[in-house]
N, C-alpha and C positions, 0 to 999 in steps of 0.2 A: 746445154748439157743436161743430161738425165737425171734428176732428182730420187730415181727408184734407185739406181746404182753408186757405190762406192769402191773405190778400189782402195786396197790397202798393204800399205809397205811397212808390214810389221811382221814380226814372227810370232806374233800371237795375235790377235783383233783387238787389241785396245786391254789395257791392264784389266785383269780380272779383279786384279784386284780380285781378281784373276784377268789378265790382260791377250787380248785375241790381236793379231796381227794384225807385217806388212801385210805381213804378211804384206803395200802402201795404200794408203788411202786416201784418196781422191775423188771428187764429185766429176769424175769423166764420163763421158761418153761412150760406152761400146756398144752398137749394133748386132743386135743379136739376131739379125736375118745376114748377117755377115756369109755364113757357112753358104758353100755356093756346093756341097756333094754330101748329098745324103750320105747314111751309112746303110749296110744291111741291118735291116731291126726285124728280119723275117721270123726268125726260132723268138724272138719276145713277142711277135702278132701271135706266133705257133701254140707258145707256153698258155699266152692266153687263152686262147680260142679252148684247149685244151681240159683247163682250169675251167672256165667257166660252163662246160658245155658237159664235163662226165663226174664234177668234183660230186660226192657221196649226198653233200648236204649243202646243196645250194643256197639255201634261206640264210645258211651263214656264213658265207662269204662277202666281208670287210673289203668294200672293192678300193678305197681310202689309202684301207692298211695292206695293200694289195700296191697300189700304186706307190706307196711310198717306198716298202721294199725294196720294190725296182728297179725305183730311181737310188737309193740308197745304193743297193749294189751298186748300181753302175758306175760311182763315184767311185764308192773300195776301191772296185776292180782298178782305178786307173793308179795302186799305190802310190797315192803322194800324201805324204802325211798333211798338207796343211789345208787339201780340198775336203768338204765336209755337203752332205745334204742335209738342213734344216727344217722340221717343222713348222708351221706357219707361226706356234704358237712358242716354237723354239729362237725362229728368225724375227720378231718382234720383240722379246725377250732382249736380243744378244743386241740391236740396233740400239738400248738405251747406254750400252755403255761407252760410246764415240760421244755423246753428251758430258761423261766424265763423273757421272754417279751412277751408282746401280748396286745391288745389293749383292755380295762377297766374303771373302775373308781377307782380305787385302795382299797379294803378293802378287807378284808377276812373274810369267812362267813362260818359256822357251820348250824346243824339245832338244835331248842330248842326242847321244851319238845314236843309238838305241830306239831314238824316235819316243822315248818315253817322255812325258813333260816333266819338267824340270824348274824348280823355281829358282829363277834371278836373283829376288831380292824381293826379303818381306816389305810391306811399308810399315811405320816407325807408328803405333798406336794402334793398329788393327789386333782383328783377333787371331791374322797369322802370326806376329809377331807374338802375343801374347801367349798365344798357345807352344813359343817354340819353334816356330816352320824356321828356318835357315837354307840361306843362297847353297845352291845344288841339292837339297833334298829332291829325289827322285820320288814322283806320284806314281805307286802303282795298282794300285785301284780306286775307285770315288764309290764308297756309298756301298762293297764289294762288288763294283763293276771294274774289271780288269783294263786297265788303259792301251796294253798289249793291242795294234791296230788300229787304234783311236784316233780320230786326224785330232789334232792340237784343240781346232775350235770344239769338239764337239766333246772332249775332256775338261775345256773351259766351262762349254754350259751345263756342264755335271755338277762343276763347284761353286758356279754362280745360283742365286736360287733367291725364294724369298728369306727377306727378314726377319730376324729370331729363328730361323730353324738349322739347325746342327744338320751339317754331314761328314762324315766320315773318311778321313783320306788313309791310306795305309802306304806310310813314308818308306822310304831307304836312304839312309844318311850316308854322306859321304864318309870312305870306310868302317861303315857295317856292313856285316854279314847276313844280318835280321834285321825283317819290315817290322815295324812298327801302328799300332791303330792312335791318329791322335783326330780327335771331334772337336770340331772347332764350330761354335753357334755365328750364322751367316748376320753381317750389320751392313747398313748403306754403308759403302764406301766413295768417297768423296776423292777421284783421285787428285794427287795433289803433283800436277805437271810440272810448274817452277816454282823454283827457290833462286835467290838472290841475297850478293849481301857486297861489302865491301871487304879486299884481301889486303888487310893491312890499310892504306891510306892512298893506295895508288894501286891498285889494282880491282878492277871491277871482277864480281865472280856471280854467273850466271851455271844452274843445273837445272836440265831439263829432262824429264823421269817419262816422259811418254809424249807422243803429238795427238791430240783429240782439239774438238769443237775449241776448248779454251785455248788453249796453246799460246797462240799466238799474240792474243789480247794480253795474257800474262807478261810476254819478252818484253813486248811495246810498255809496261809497269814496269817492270826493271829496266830498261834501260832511260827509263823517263825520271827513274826514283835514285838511279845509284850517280855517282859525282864524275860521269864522264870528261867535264871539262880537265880536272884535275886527276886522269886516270892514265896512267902511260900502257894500260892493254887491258884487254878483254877474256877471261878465261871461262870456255863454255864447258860444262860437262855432260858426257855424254855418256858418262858408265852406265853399265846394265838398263840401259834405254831400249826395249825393243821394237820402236815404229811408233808406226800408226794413222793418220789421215797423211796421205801426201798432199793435199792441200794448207796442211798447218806447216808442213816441210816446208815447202815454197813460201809460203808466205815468211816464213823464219828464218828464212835465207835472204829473203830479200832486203831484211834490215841490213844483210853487210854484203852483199854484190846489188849493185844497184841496175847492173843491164846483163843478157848474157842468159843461157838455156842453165837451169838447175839439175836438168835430170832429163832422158830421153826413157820414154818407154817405147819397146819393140814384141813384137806381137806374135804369134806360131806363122804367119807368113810373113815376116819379116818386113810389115807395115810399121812406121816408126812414128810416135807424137813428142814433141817435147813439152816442156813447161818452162817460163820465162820468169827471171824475174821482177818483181809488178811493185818499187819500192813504197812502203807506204807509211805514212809513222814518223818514228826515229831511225835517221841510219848513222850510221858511223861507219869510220874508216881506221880508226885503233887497230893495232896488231893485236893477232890472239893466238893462244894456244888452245887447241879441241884436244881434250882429254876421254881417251875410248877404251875398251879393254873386250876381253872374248865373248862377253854378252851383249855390247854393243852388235843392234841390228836393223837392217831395213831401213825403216826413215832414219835412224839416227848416220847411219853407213850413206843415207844419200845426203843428210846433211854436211857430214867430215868430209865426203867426196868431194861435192861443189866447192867449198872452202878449201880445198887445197888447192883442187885443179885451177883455181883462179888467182893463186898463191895467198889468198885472205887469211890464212890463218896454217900453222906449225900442228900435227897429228903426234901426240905423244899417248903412252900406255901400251895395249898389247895391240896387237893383230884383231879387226871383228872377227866377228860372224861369219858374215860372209852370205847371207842372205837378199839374192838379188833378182829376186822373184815378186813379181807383183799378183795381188787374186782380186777378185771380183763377186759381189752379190749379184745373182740373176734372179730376177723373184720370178716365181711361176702364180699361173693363171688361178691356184689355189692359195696364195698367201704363203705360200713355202719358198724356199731359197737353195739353189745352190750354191755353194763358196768355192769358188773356182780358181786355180790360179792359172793365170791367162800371159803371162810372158814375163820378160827379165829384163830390167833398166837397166842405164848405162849412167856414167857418170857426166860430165861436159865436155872432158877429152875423149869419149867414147870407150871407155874403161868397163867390162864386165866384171862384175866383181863377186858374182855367183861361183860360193866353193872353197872362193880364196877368200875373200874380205880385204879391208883395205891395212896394212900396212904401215904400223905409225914412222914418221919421217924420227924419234924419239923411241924405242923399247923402255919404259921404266921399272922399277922390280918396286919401288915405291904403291904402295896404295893408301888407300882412304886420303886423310888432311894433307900428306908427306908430300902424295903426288900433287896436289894443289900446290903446297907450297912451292914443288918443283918448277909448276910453271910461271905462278908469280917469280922468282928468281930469275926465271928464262926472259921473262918479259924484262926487268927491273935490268939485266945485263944486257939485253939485245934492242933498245929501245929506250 
């Protein structure tokens, strides 16, 4: 498998903390001589030729900032909010935060309907929280750069930045009328993937806030640390989850399907790869209820999928996302990247779920502790 590429099933790529997507992510393989039909790129040889051969002041023309442009456009042009072209020094940057630290203001953001980013949910001691940021506040400039057009990732790397230094986000709060300027000074953020505890005396209770590098070493602690033997069920949380490595997916799935395709991805020619699962660790076979709501997305959506489709576990909360879109890093020959999204996964019964999201087997109106409670209950009756 290619070590230069990631793919990622998240709606942002990894918590910003500010957090950047499935957008899924995965240490797979794609063949980038795949493409078997040129395009026409005759009017871009044209423009060149053009440019370089009558422009007033030769001596300064930025052939660099020239080609970036280019490629830049070329991406917009394809309007998907969640492909981006990155700087070399932008795309080495954004690769530390699938590690699970990097310097932010701790929240994680989606985009609305609007295609504006949108934050999920601050985390609990950052300086988003501190400052006030709150789940749906809409960003709509970073720094007075308008996010209006902005693919997700590259709104992310506007508020990720170095440590100790403030920038500027100009909010819209759900029902306001007026933006707001709130400066929030950037600190390492350490995201913090899972949490675990016990729900009551029988009931295990596992939440997992993002899939990165750690992920999965964390579940394998939890379920190694809480009283399985004495546990009549398992309650995973997956609210305001939006992705992240699809190999931390798989791997976290495997602790409760122990054989069996996790996830299929399929490709613009309709090439298909699955991924299996690879049990490793602790597994269990406890009943579980997977708690999801409308920010659940991507890897957390291909998580709840596989666990249903293989009837592992009961789907309560709202409706995801719906985010069933997978993208890719391609690095170029200069240390730049584009962020591509390269096709849409399925679930194990072959479920697309781009659009729709998946559907909890449970609607609850219950939130935060209520809905936990609700599914210890479910468990404690059904089991």
């Amino acid at each position: 498998m290619s070590k230069s590429m990631k793919i990622i099933i998240a709606v942002t790529s990894v918590v910003v903390l500010l957090s950047i997507s499935f957008a899924v992510g995965c240490m797979l393989s794609l063949n980038q001589s795949s493409v078997t039909e040129e395009p026409d790129v005759g009017l871009i040889n044209e423009a060149w030729e053009i440019i370089n051969r009558y422009y007033v002041e030769p001596d300064n023309i930025d052939y660099r900032e020239l080609n970036e442009g280019a490629i830049r456009g070329m991406v917009e042009g394809l309007d998907d909010p969640y492909s981006a072209y990155l700087t070399r020094e932008e795309y080495e940057f954004e690769q530390t935060g699938y590690q699970g630290s990097f310097g932010g203001i701790g929240a994680q953001v989606t985009l609305n309907e609007e295609n504006r980013p949108m934050i999920v949910a601050p985390l609990e001691g950052t300086p988003a929280e501190e400052a006030g940021i709150k789940t749906g506040d809409v960003i709509m400039a970073v720094d007075g750069v308008s996010t209006e057009n902005l693919s997700l990732l590259k709104a992310i790397n506007l508020i990720r930045g170095e440590v100790g230094k403030p920038v500027t986000l100009t909010i819209l709060s759900e029902g306001e009328n007026t933006a707001k300027e709130v400066t929030i000074v950037r600190a390492q953020i350490v995201s913090p993937t899972v949490e675990y505890s016990m729900w009551g005396d029988d009931i295990a209770y596992i939440q997992i806030m993002s899939f990165n590098e750690k992920t999965n070493d964390q579940v394998q602690e939890a379920l190694e640390s809480l009283d399985l033997k004495n546990a009549r069920g398992i309650i995973v949380d997956l609210r305001y989850n939006v992705g992240g490595l699809v190999t931390a997916v798989v791997d976290v799935a495997s602790h409760f399907i122990d054989e069996g395709v996790i996830l299929t991805l399929r490709d613009n020619q309709g090439n298909t790869q699955s991924e299996y699962a690879d049990p490793e660790g602790v597994f269990t076979e406890l009943p579980m209820v997977v708690l999801v709501n409308n920010y659940s997305a991507s890897g957390s959506e291909v998580l709840a999928g596989a666990l249903h489709d293989y009837d592992r576990a009961v789907i309560a909360g709202e409706t995801t996302l719906g985010k069933g879109s997978y993208d890719s890093f391609f690095t170029l020959s200069d240390g730049s990247a584009i962020y591509l999204t390269v096709g849409r996964w399925l679930t194990p019964s072959g479920r697309e779920i781009e659009g729709q999201g998946i559907t909890p087997d449970y609607e609850l109106t219950e939130t935060e502790d209520e809905a936990i409670d609700w599914a210890a209950e479910f468990l404690r009756d059904n089991h």
